[in-house]
N, C-alpha and C positions, 0 to 999 in steps of 0.2 A: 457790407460792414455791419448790418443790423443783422446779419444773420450769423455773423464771428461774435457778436457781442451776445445775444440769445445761447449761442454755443456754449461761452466761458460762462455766461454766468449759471447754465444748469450744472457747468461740469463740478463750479465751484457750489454751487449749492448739495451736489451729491457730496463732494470731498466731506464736508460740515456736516451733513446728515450721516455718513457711514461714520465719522469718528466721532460722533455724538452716541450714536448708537454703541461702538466698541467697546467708549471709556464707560459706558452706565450699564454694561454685562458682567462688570465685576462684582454689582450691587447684588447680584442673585446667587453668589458663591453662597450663602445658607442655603437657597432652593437645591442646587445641585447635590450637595453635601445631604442634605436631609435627606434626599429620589437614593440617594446613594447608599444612607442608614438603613432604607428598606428594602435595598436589594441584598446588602450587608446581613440583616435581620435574617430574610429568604434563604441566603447559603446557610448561612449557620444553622437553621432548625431542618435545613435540608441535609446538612451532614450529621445532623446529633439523631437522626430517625436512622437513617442507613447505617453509622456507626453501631449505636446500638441495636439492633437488630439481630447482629450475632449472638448478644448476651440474654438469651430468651434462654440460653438453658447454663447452667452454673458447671456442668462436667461434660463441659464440649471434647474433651479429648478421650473419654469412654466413646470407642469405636461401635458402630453397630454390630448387631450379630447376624448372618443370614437367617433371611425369616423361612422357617417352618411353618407349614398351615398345619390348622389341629385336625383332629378326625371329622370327615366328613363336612371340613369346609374349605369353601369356594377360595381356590388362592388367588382369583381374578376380584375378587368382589372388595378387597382389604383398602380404606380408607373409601369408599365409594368409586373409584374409578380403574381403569385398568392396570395392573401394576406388573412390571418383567419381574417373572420368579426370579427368586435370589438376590434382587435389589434391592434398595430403602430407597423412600423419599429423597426430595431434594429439599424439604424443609419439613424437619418433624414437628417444628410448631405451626404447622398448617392444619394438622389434624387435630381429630380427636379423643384421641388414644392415649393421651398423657404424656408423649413423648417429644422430645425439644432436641432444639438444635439444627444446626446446618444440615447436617448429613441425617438426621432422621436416628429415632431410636435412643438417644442421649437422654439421662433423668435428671428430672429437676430437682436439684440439691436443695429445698427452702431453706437450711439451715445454714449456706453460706453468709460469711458477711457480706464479701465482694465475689466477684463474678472475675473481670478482669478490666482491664486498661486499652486505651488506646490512642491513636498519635493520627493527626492527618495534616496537609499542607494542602491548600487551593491557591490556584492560581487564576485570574481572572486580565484579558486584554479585549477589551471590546469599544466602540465608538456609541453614545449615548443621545439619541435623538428627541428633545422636547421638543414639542407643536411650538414652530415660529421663536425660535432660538438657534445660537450656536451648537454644532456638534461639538460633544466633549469626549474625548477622550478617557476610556480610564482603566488604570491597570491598578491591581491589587492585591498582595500576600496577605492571606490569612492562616494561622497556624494556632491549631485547637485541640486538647485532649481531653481523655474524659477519664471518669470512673463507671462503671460499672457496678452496681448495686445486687445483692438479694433481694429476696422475696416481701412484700411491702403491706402492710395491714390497708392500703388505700383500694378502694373499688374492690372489696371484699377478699382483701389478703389475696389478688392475687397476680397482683400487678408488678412489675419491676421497674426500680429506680435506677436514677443516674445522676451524674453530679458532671459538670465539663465546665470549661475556662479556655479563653485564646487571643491573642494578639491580632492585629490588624495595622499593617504599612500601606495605604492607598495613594495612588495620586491622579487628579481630574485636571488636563490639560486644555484650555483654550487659546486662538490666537491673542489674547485679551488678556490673560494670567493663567498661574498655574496654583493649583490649592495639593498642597501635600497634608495629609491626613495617617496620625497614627492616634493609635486609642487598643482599650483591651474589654474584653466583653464576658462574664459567668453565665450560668443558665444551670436547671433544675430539668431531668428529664425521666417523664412516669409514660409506663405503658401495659397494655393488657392485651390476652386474644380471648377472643369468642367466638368457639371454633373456627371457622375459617374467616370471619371478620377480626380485623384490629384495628383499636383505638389509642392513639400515643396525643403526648401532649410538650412543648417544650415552655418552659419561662425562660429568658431571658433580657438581662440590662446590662448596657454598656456606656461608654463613655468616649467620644474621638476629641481630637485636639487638631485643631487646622489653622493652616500659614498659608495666605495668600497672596502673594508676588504678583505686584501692580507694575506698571510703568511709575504709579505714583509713590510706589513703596508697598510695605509687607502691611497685611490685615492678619488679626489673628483672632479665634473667636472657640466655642466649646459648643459640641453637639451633645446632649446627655438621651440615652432613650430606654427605655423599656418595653416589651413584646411579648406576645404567646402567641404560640401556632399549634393548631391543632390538624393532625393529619391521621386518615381514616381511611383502610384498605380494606380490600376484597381479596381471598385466594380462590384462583380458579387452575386446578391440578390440571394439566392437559394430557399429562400422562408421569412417571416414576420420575420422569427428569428434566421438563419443562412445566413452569410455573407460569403463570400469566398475572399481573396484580394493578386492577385499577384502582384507583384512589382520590383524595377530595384533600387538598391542603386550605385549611383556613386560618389567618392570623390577621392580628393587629399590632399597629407599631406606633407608639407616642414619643415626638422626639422634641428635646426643648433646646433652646438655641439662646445665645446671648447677645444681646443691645450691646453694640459698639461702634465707633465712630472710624472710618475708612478713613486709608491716607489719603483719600482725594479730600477730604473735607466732611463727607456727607454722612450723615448722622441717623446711623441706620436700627430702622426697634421691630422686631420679629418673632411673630407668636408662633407659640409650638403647634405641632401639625399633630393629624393624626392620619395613619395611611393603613386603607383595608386593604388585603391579599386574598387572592382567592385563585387559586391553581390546581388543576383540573390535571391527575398524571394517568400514565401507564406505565409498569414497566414489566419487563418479561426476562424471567432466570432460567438459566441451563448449565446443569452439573455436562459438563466435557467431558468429563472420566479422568480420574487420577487425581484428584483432589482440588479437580481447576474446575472454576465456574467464569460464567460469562452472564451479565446480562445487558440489559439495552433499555432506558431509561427516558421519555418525552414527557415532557409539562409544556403547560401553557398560563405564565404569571400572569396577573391583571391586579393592577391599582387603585385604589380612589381613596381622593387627599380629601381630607375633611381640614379645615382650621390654613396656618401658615402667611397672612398676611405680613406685607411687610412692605413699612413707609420710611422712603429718604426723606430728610428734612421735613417730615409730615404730609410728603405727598403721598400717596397709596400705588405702588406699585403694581402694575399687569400680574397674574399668576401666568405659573408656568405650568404648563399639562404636559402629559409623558404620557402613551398608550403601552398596551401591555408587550411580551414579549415569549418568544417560545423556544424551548431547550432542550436538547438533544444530546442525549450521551451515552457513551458506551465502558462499561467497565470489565475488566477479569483481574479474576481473585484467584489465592491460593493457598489451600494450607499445609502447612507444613507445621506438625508435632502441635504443639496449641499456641502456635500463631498464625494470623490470617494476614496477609500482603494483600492488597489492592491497590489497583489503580486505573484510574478515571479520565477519558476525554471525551470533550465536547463542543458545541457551537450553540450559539444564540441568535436569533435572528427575529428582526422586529425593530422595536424600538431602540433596544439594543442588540449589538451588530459584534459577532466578538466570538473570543474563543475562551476555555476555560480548559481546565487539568487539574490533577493533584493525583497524590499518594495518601495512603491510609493504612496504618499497622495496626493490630493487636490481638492482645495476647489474653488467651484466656487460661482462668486459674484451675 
């Protein structure tokens, strides 16, 4: 009898412990939301670098011409490394010969206004692991275009601009609630080569709007943030038609969040955060032949939250920690007349656990 009695009452003390625990996981819907701003952040300055990158030269549909060596020079020796007679590059803006473009040999027009346009759609399905929390779930539409700029008096007249803007429909599922999140986001993008190094930079602020469905009822609250990322490559030519490029992405992400009171009662006030990135890539391009490229793309994100407390009824809530994650993808492009087609897939695996995709179009003027 004392031992059926010691049985119910742990079973009943777990019961009250785990639904004590459930109903106070709703309270970190900011934490989630904000982990989620900076991974948000991350795609975007990671699509606005790849995007623009085609618009390094303003008369990408001037075809190359086969190259002739002059008299008496080395046709093995052209751009420092070994090159197939009769071929171009696979990135004329890798060199330094003055010439732009994908395919190598394209001149740069300084005198255009705009370069061209472009469209892309990310798709993201992944499971998101904080140290000593629920997994959440989360899936996400983002759909971003840009402009493309000329030639820019910045870092010595000789950098190129961009201008882009995009939507955002997420949603972050626990057994506990669900937070649906839409919101739209701008951003500024400038970039330079030096010879075979380049230096780009994104700005970007944005704004989500989130509803979260309690057992108790809906919570609703605004995330606002603002960011820069800075990302900085290396070109190492392996030969006329494979490129190899590692690189160093750094940003920061400020996000502020709004004091509201939950339909449970509790009365929640949450300081804005701030979240370092720092992602470590490689990725490696190969012209196919025919106007199709392929390359193949790894990073490794890593976080750290500065700021973001946040008290119910004035008690001080646990932080939640999230370790980094690393991403793998693969892409093939292709042009056709002066538009470029791509498309993009990939996995994550780490902290977040998940797949990702998208398309990307455009068109150059």
């Amino acid at each position: 009898m004392k031992y059926l009695y010691t049985l119910l009452s742990t079973a009943a003390i777990t019961a009250v412990t785990t639904s004590a625990n459930a109903i106070s996981s709703h309270l970190y819907a900011n934490t989630v939301t904000t982990h989620n701003v900076a991974t948000i952040q991350q795609t975007i300055s990671q699509n606005a670098f790849l995007s623009f990158a085609g618009f390094m030269s303003t008369n990408t549909h001037a075809r190359p011409q086969k190259y002739t060596p002059m008299p008496n020079e080395n046709p093995y020796a052209t751009y420092g490394h070994a090159q197939v007679y009769g071929t171009t590059p696979l990135y004329g803006e890798f060199n330094d010969d003055g010439t732009y473009g994908r395919s190598g040999g394209d001149t740069l027009n300084t005198d255009a206004m705009l370069n061209g346009l472009w469209a892309k759609w990310h798709h993201t399905n992944e499971d998101v692991n904080f140290d000593n929390f629920d997994t959440v779930t989360s899936k996400s539409n983002m759909f971003s275009f840009g402009i493309a700029g000329g030639q820019s008096e910045f870092i010595g007249g000789l950098s190129k601009w961009g201008l882009f803007a995009g939507y955002v429909d997420a949603q972050q599922l626990s057994h506990d609630y669900t937070i649906d999140e839409t919101g739209g986001f701008f951003g500024l993008y400038n970039g330079n080569k030096f010879g075979k190094f380049g230096l780009y930079v994104t700005l970007t602020g944005g704004i989500l709007s989130n509803t979260v469905d309690t057992t108790f009822g809906s919570d609703e609250y605004t995330n606002m943030w603002a960011g820069a990322m800075l990302n900085t490559t290396y070109d190492i030519a392996m030969d006329s038609t494979f490129t190899i490029q590692p690189g160093l992405q750094t940003g920061y992400t400020w996000v502020e969040t709004d004091n509201y009171t939950t339909a449970s009662g509790d009365i929640l006030n949450n300081k804005s955060t701030g979240i370092f990135q720092i992602a470590p890539t490689v990725r490696a391009i190969k012209h196919i032949g025919n106007e199709w490229y392929g390359s193949a793309n790894i990073q490794h994100v890593m976080f750290f939250t500065n700021g973001g407390d946040i008290t119910a009824n004035d008690v001080k809530l646990n932080q939640l920690d999230i370790d980094g994650y690393t991403e793998y993808s693969l892409s093939l492009e292709k042009n056709i007349s002066n538009f470029n087609l791509s498309a993009t897939f990939g996995r994550r695996d780490g902290a977040h656990n998940g797949w990702i995709g998208g398309v990307n179009i455009k068109y150059n003027f």
